[in-house]
Each structure stands twice: as C-alpha cells, then as structure tokens.
N, CA, C and O atoms as a GROMACS GRO file, in nm:
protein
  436
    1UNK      N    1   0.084  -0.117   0.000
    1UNK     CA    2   0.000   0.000   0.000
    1UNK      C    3   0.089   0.124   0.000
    1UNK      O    4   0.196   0.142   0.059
    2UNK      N    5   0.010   0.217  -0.091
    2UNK     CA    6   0.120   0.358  -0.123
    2UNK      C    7   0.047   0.475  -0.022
    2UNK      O    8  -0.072   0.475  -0.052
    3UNK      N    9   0.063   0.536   0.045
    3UNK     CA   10   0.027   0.660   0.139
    3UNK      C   11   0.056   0.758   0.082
    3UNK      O   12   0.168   0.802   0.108
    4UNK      N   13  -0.034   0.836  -0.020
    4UNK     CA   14   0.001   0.892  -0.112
    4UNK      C   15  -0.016   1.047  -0.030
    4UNK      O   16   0.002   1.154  -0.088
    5UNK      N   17  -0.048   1.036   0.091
    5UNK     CA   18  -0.060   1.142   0.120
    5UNK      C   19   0.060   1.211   0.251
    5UNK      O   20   0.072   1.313   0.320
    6UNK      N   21   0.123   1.095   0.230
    6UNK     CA   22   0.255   1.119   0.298
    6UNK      C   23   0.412   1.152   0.222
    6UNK      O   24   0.512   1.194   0.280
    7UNK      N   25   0.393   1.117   0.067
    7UNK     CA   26   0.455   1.168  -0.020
    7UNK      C   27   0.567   1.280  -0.014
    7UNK      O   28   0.547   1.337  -0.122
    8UNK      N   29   0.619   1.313   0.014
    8UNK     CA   30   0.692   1.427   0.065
    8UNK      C   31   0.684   1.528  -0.091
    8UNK      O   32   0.727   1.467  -0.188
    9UNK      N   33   0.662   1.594  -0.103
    9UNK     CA   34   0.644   1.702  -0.240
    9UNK      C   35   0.775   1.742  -0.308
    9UNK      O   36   0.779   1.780  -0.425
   10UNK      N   37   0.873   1.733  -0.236
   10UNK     CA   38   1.016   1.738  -0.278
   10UNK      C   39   1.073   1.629  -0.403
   10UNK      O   40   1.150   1.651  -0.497
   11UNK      N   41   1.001   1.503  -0.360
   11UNK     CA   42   1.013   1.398  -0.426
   11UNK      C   43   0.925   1.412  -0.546
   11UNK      O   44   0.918   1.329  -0.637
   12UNK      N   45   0.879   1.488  -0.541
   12UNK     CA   46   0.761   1.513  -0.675
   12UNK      C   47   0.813   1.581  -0.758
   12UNK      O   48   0.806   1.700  -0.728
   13UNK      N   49   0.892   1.550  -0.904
   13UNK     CA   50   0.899   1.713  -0.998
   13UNK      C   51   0.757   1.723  -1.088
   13UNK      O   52   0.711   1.834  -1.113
   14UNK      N   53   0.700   1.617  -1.128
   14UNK     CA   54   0.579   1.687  -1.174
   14UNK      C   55   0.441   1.548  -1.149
   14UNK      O   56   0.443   1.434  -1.102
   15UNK      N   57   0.355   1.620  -1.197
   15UNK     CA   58   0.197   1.526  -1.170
   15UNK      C   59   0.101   1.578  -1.244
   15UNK      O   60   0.094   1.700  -1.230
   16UNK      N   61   0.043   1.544  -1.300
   16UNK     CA   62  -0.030   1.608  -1.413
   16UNK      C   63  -0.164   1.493  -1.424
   16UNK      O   64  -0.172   1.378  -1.468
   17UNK      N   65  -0.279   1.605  -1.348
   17UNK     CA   66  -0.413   1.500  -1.404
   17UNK      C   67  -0.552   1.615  -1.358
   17UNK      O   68  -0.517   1.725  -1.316
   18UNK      N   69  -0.666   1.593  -1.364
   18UNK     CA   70  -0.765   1.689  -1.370
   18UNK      C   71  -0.723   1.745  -1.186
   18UNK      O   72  -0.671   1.655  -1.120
   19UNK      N   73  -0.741   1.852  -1.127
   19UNK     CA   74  -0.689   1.893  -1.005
   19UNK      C   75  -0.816   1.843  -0.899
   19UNK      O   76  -0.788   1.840  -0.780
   20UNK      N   77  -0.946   1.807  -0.938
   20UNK     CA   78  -1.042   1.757  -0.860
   20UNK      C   79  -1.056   1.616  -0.829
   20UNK      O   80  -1.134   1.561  -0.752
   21UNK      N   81  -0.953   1.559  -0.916
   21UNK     CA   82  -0.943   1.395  -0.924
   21UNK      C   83  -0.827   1.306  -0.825
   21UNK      O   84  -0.806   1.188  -0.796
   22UNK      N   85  -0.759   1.459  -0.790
   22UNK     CA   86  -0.626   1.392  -0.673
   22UNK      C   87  -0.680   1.306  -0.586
   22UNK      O   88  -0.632   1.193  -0.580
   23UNK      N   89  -0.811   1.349  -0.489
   23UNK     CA   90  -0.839   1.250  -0.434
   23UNK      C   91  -0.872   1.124  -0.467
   23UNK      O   92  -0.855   1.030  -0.391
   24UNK      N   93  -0.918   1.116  -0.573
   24UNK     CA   94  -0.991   0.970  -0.630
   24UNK      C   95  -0.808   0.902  -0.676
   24UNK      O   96  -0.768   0.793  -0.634
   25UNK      N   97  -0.743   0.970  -0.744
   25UNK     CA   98  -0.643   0.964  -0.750
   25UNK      C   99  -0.547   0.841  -0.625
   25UNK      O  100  -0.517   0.724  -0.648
   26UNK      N  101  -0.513   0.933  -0.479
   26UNK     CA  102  -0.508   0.871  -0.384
   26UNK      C  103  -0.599   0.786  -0.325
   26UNK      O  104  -0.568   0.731  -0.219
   27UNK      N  105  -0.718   0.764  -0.382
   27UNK     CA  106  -0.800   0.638  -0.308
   27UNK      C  107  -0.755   0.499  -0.450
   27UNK      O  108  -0.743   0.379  -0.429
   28UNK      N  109  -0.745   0.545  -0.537
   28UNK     CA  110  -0.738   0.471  -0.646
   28UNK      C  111  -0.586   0.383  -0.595
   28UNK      O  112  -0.608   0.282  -0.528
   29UNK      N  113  -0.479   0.406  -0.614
   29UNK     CA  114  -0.337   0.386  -0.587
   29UNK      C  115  -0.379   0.322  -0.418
   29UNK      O  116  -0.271   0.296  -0.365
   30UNK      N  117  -0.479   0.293  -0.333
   30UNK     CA  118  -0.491   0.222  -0.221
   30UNK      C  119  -0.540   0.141  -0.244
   30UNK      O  120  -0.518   0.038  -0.180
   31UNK      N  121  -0.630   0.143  -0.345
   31UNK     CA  122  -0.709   0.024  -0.377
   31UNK      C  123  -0.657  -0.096  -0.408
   31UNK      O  124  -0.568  -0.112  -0.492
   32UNK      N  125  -0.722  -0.204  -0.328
   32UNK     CA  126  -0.596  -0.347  -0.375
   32UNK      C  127  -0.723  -0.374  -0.528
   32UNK      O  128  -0.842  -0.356  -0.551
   33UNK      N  129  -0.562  -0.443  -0.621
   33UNK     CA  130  -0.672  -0.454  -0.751
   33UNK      C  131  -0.647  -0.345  -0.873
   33UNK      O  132  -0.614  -0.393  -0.981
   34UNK      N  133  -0.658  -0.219  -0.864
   34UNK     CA  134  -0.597  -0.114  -0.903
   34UNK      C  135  -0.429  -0.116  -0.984
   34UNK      O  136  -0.320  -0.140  -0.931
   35UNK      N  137  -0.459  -0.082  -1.123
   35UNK     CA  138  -0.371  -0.129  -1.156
   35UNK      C  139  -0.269   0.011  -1.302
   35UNK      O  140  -0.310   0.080  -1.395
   36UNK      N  141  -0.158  -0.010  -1.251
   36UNK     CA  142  -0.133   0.112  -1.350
   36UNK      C  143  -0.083   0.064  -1.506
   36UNK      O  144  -0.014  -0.035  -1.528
   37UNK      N  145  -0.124   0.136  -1.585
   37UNK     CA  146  -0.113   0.067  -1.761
   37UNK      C  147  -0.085   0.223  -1.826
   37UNK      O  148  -0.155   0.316  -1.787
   38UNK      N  149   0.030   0.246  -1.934
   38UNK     CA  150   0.052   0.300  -2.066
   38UNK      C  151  -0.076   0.304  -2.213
   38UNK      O  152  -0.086   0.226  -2.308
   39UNK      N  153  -0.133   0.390  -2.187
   39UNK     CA  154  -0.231   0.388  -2.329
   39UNK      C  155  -0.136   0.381  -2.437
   39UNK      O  156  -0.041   0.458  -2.427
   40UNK      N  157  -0.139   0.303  -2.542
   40UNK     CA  158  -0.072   0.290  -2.665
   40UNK      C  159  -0.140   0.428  -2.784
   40UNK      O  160  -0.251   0.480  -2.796
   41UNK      N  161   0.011   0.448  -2.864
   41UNK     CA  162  -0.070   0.585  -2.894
   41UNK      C  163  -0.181   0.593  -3.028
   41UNK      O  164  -0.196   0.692  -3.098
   42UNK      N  165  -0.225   0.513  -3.038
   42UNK     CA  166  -0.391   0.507  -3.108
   42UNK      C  167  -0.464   0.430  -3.003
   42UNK      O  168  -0.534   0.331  -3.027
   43UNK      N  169  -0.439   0.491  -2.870
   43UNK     CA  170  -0.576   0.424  -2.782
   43UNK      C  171  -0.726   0.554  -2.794
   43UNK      O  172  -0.731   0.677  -2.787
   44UNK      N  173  -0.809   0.468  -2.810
   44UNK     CA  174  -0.945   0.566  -2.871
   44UNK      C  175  -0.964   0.635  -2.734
   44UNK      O  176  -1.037   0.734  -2.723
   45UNK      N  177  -0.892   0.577  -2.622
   45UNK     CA  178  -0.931   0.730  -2.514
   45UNK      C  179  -0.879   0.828  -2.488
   45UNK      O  180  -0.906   0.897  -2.390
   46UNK      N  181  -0.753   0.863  -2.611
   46UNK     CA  182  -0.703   0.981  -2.666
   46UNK      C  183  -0.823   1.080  -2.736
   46UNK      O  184  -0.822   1.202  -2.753
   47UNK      N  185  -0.930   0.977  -2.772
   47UNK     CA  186  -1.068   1.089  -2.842
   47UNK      C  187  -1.167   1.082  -2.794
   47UNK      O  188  -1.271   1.102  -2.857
   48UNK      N  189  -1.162   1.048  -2.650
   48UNK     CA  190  -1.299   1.014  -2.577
   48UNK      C  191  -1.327   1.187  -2.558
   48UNK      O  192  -1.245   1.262  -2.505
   49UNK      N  193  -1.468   1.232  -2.617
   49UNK     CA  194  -1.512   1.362  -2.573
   49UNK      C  195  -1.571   1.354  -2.422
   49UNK      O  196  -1.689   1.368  -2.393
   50UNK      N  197  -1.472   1.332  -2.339
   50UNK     CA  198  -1.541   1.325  -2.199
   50UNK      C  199  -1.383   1.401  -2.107
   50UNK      O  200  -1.275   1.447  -2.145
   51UNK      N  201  -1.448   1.380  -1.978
   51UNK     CA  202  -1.326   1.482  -1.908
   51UNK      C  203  -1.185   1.359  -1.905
   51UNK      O  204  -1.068   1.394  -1.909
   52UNK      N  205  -1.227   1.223  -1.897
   52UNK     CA  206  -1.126   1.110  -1.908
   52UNK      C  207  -1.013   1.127  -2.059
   52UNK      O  208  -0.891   1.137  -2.064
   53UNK      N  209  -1.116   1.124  -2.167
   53UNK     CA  210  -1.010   1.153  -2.290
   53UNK      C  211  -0.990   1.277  -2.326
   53UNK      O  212  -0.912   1.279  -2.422
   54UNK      N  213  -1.040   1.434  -2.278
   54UNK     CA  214  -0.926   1.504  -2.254
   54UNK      C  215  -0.832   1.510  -2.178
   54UNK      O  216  -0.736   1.565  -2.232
   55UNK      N  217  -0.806   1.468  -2.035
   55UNK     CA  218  -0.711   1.478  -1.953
   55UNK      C  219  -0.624   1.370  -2.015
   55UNK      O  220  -0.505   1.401  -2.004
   56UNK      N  221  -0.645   1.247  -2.082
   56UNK     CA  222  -0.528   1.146  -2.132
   56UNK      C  223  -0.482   1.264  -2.268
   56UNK      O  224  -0.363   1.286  -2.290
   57UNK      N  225  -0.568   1.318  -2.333
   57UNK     CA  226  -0.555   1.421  -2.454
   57UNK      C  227  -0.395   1.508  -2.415
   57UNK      O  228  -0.288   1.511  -2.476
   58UNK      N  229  -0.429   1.555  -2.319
   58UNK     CA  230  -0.318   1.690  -2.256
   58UNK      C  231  -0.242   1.617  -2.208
   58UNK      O  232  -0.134   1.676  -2.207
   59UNK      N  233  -0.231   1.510  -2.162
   59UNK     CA  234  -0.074   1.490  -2.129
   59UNK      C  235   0.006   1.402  -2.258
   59UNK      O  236   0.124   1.374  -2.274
   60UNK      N  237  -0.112   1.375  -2.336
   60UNK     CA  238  -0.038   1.348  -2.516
   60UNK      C  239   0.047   1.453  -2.583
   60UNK      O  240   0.161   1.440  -2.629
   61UNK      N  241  -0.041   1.572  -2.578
   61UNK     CA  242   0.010   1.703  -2.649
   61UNK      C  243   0.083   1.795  -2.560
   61UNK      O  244   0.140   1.887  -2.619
   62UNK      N  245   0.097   1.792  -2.407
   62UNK     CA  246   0.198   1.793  -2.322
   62UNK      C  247   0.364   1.782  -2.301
   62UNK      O  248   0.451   1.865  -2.278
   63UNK      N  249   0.364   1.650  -2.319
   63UNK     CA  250   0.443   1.586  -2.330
   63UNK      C  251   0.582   1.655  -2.439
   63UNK      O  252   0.682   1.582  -2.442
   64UNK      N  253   0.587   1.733  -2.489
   64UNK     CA  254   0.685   1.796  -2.556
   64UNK      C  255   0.713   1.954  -2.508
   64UNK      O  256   0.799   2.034  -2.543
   65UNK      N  257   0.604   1.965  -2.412
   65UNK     CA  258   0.694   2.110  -2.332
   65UNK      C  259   0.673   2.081  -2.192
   65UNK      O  260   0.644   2.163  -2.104
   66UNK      N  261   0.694   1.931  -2.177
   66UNK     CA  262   0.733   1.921  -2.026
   66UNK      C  263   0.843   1.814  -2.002
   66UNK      O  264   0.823   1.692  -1.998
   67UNK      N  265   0.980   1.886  -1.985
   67UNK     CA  266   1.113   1.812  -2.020
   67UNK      C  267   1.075   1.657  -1.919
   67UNK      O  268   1.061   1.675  -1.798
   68UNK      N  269   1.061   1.519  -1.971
   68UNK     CA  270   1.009   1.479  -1.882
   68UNK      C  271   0.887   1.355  -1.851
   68UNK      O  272   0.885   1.255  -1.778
   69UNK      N  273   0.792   1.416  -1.942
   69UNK     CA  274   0.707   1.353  -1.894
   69UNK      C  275   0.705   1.268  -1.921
   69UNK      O  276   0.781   1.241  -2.014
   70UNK      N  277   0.612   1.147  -1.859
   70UNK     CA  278   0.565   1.044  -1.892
   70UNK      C  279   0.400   1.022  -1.969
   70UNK      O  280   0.322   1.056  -1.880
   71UNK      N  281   0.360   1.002  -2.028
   71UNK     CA  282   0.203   1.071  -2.119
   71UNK      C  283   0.136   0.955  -2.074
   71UNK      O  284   0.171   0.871  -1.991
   72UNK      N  285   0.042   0.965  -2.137
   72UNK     CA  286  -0.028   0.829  -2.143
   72UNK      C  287  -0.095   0.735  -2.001
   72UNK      O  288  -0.183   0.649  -2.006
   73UNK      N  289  -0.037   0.773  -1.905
   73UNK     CA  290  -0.033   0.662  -1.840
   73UNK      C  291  -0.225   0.703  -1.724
   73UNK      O  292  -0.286   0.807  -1.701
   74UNK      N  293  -0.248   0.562  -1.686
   74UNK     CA  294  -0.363   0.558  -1.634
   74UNK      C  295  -0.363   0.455  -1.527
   74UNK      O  296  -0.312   0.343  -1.534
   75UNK      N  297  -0.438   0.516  -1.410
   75UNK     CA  298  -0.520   0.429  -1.372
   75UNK      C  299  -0.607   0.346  -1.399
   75UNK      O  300  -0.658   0.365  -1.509
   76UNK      N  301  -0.664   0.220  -1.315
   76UNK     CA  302  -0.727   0.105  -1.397
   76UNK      C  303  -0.777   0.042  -1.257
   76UNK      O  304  -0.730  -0.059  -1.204
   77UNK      N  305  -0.895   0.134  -1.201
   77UNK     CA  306  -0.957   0.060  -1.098
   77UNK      C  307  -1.072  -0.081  -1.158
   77UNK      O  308  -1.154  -0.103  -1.247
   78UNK      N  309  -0.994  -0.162  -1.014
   78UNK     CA  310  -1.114  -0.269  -1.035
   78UNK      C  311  -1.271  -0.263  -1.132
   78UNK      O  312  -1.313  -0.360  -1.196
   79UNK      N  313  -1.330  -0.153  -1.125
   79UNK     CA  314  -1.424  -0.156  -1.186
   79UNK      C  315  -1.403  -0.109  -1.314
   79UNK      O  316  -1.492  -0.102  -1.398
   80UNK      N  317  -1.315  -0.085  -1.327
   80UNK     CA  318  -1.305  -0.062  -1.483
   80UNK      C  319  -1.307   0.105  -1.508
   80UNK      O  320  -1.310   0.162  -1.618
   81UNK      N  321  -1.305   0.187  -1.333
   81UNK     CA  322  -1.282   0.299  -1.367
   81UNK      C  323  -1.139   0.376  -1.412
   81UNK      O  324  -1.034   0.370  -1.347
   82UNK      N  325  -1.158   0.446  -1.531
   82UNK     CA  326  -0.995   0.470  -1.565
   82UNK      C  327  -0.954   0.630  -1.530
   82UNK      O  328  -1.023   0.716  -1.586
   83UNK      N  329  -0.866   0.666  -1.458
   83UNK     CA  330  -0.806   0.783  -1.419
   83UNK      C  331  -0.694   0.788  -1.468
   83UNK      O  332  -0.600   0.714  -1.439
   84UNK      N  333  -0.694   0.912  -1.580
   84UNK     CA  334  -0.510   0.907  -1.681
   84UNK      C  335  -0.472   1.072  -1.607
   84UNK      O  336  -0.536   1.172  -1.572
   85UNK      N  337  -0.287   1.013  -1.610
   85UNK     CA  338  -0.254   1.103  -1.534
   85UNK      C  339  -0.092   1.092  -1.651
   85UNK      O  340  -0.063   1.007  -1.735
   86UNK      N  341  -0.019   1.214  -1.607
   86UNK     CA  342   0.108   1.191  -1.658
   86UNK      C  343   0.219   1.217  -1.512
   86UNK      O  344   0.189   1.224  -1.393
   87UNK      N  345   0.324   1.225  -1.564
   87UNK     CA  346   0.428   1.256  -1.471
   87UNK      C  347   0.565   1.248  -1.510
   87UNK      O  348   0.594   1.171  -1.602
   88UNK      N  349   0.694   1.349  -1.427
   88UNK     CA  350   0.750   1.381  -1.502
   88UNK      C  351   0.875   1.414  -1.380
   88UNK      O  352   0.838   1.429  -1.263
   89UNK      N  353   1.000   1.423  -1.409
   89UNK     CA  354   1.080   1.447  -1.303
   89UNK      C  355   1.229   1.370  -1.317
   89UNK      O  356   1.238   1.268  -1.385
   90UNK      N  357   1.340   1.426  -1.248
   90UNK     CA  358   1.466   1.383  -1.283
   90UNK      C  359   1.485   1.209  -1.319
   90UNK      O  360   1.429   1.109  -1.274
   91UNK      N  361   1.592   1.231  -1.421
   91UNK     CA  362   1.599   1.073  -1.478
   91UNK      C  363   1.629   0.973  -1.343
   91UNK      O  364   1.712   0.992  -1.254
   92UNK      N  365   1.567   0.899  -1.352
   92UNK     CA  366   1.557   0.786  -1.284
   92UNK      C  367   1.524   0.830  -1.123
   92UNK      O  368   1.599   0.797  -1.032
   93UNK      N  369   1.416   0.901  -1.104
   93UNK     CA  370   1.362   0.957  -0.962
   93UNK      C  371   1.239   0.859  -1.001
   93UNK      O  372   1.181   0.839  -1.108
   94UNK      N  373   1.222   0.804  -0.867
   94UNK     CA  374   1.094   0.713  -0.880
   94UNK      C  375   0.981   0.790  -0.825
   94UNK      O  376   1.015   0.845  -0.720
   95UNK      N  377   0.876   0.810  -0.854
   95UNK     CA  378   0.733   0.888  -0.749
   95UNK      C  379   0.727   0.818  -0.713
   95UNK      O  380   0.793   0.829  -0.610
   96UNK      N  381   0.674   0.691  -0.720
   96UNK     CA  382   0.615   0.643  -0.653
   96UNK      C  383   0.558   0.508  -0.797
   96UNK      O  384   0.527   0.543  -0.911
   97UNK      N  385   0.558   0.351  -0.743
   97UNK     CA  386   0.545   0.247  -0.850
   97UNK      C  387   0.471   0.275  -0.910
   97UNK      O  388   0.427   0.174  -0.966
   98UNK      N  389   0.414   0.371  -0.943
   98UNK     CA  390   0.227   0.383  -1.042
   98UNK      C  391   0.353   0.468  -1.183
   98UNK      O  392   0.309   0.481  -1.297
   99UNK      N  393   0.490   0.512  -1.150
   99UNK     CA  394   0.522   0.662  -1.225
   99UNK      C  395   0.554   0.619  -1.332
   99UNK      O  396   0.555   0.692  -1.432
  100UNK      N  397   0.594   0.461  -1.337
  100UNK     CA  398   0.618   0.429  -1.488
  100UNK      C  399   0.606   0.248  -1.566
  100UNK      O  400   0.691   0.166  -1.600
  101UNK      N  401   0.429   0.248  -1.568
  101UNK     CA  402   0.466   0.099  -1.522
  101UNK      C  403   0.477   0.041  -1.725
  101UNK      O  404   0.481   0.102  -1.832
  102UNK      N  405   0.478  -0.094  -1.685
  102UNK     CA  406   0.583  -0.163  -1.834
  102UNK      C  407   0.436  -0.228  -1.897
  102UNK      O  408   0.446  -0.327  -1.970
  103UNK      N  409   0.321  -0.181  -1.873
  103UNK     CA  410   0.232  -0.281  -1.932
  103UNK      C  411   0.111  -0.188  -2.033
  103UNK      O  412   0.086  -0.069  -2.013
  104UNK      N  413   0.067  -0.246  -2.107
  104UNK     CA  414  -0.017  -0.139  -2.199
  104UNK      C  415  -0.164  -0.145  -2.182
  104UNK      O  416  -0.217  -0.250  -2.218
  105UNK      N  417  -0.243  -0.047  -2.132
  105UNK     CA  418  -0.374  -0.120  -2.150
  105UNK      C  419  -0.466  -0.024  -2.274
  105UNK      O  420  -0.462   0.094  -2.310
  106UNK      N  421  -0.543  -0.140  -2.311
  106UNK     CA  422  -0.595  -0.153  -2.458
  106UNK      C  423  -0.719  -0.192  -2.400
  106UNK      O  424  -0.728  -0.291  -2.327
  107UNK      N  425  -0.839  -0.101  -2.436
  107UNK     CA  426  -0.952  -0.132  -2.450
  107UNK      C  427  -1.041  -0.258  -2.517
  107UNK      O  428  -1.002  -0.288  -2.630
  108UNK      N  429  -1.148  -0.333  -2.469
  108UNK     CA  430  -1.141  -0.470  -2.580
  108UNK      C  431  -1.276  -0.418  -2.648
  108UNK      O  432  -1.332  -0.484  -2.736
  109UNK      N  433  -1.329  -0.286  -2.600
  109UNK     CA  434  -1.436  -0.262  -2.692
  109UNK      C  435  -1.464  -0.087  -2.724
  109UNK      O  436  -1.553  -0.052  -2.801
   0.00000   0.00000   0.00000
C-alpha cells in the first residue's frame, strides 16, 4: 500500500491530471486490484469527448513542453474505472510504482 498522502512534495517534480481527481487519484493507488497501464498511442481514449479523454488528450500534447514527462499513463480501478494522469521528473527519480509501469492497456471494446 502507497500513502500517497505522505509523499513528501520534494520527491515530486511533476503530476499532471484533472486537479479535482487527486483524491480519487489517492484512493485509487490504495485500492488493492488497481492497476497502472501506458495507453498505446492510437488508444481511442485519446478521443474520448469526456473529461477522461481530454485529460489522457493533454498529457499526449503535453508531453513535448514538459522536459520529462511520462504521457499516457492511467489508472485502472477494479471496476473498470480509468483515471489518466502523466508525470515527469529527474531521470531515474521514482514517485512512486504507479510513475512508470511496463504494461499497456488496450480497451477490448
């Protein structure tokens, strides 16, 4: 379990996701089950007209004026709720295991 709210902010150079979602954010990353995945870059929730596929949107088109980032990446609660966030910060500084994980998730419909 990650205590995301013990985080020290120093350890943070960047975080990037809607600013009302931090909390769901930190309940998400407690959740056992909860799982972090890379959108591949023709994942269709790059064009979801909802607040989910713009916030994965901006850290797509982001991603080149933020020395750094990581794009794409999402949450993947148990229910299938998805929270995309990016992040960004000196080479090889870990946030925290969610900051860069190795697996892709792909929608099956």
């Amino acid at each position: 379990m990650i205590d995301a709210d013990k985080i020290n902010p120093v350890d943070i150079a960047g975080f990037f996701t809607y600013w009302r979602w931090v909390n769901n954010f930190v309940t998400a990353i407690n959740t056992p089950g909860t799982t972090a995945a890379v959108l591949p870059g023709n994942s269709p929730v790059f064009k979801w007209e909802n607040l989910t596929g713009t916030v994965a949107y901006e850290t797509l088109i982001y991603r080149n004026g933020i020395r750094g980032l990581d794009w794409g990446i999402v949450l993947v609660e148990p229910n299938g709720t998805i929270i995309p966030y990016g992040s960004g910060g000196i080479a090889g500084l870990a946030l925290f295991n969610f900051s860069a994980p190795q697996q892709s998730y792909n929608l099956s419909s």
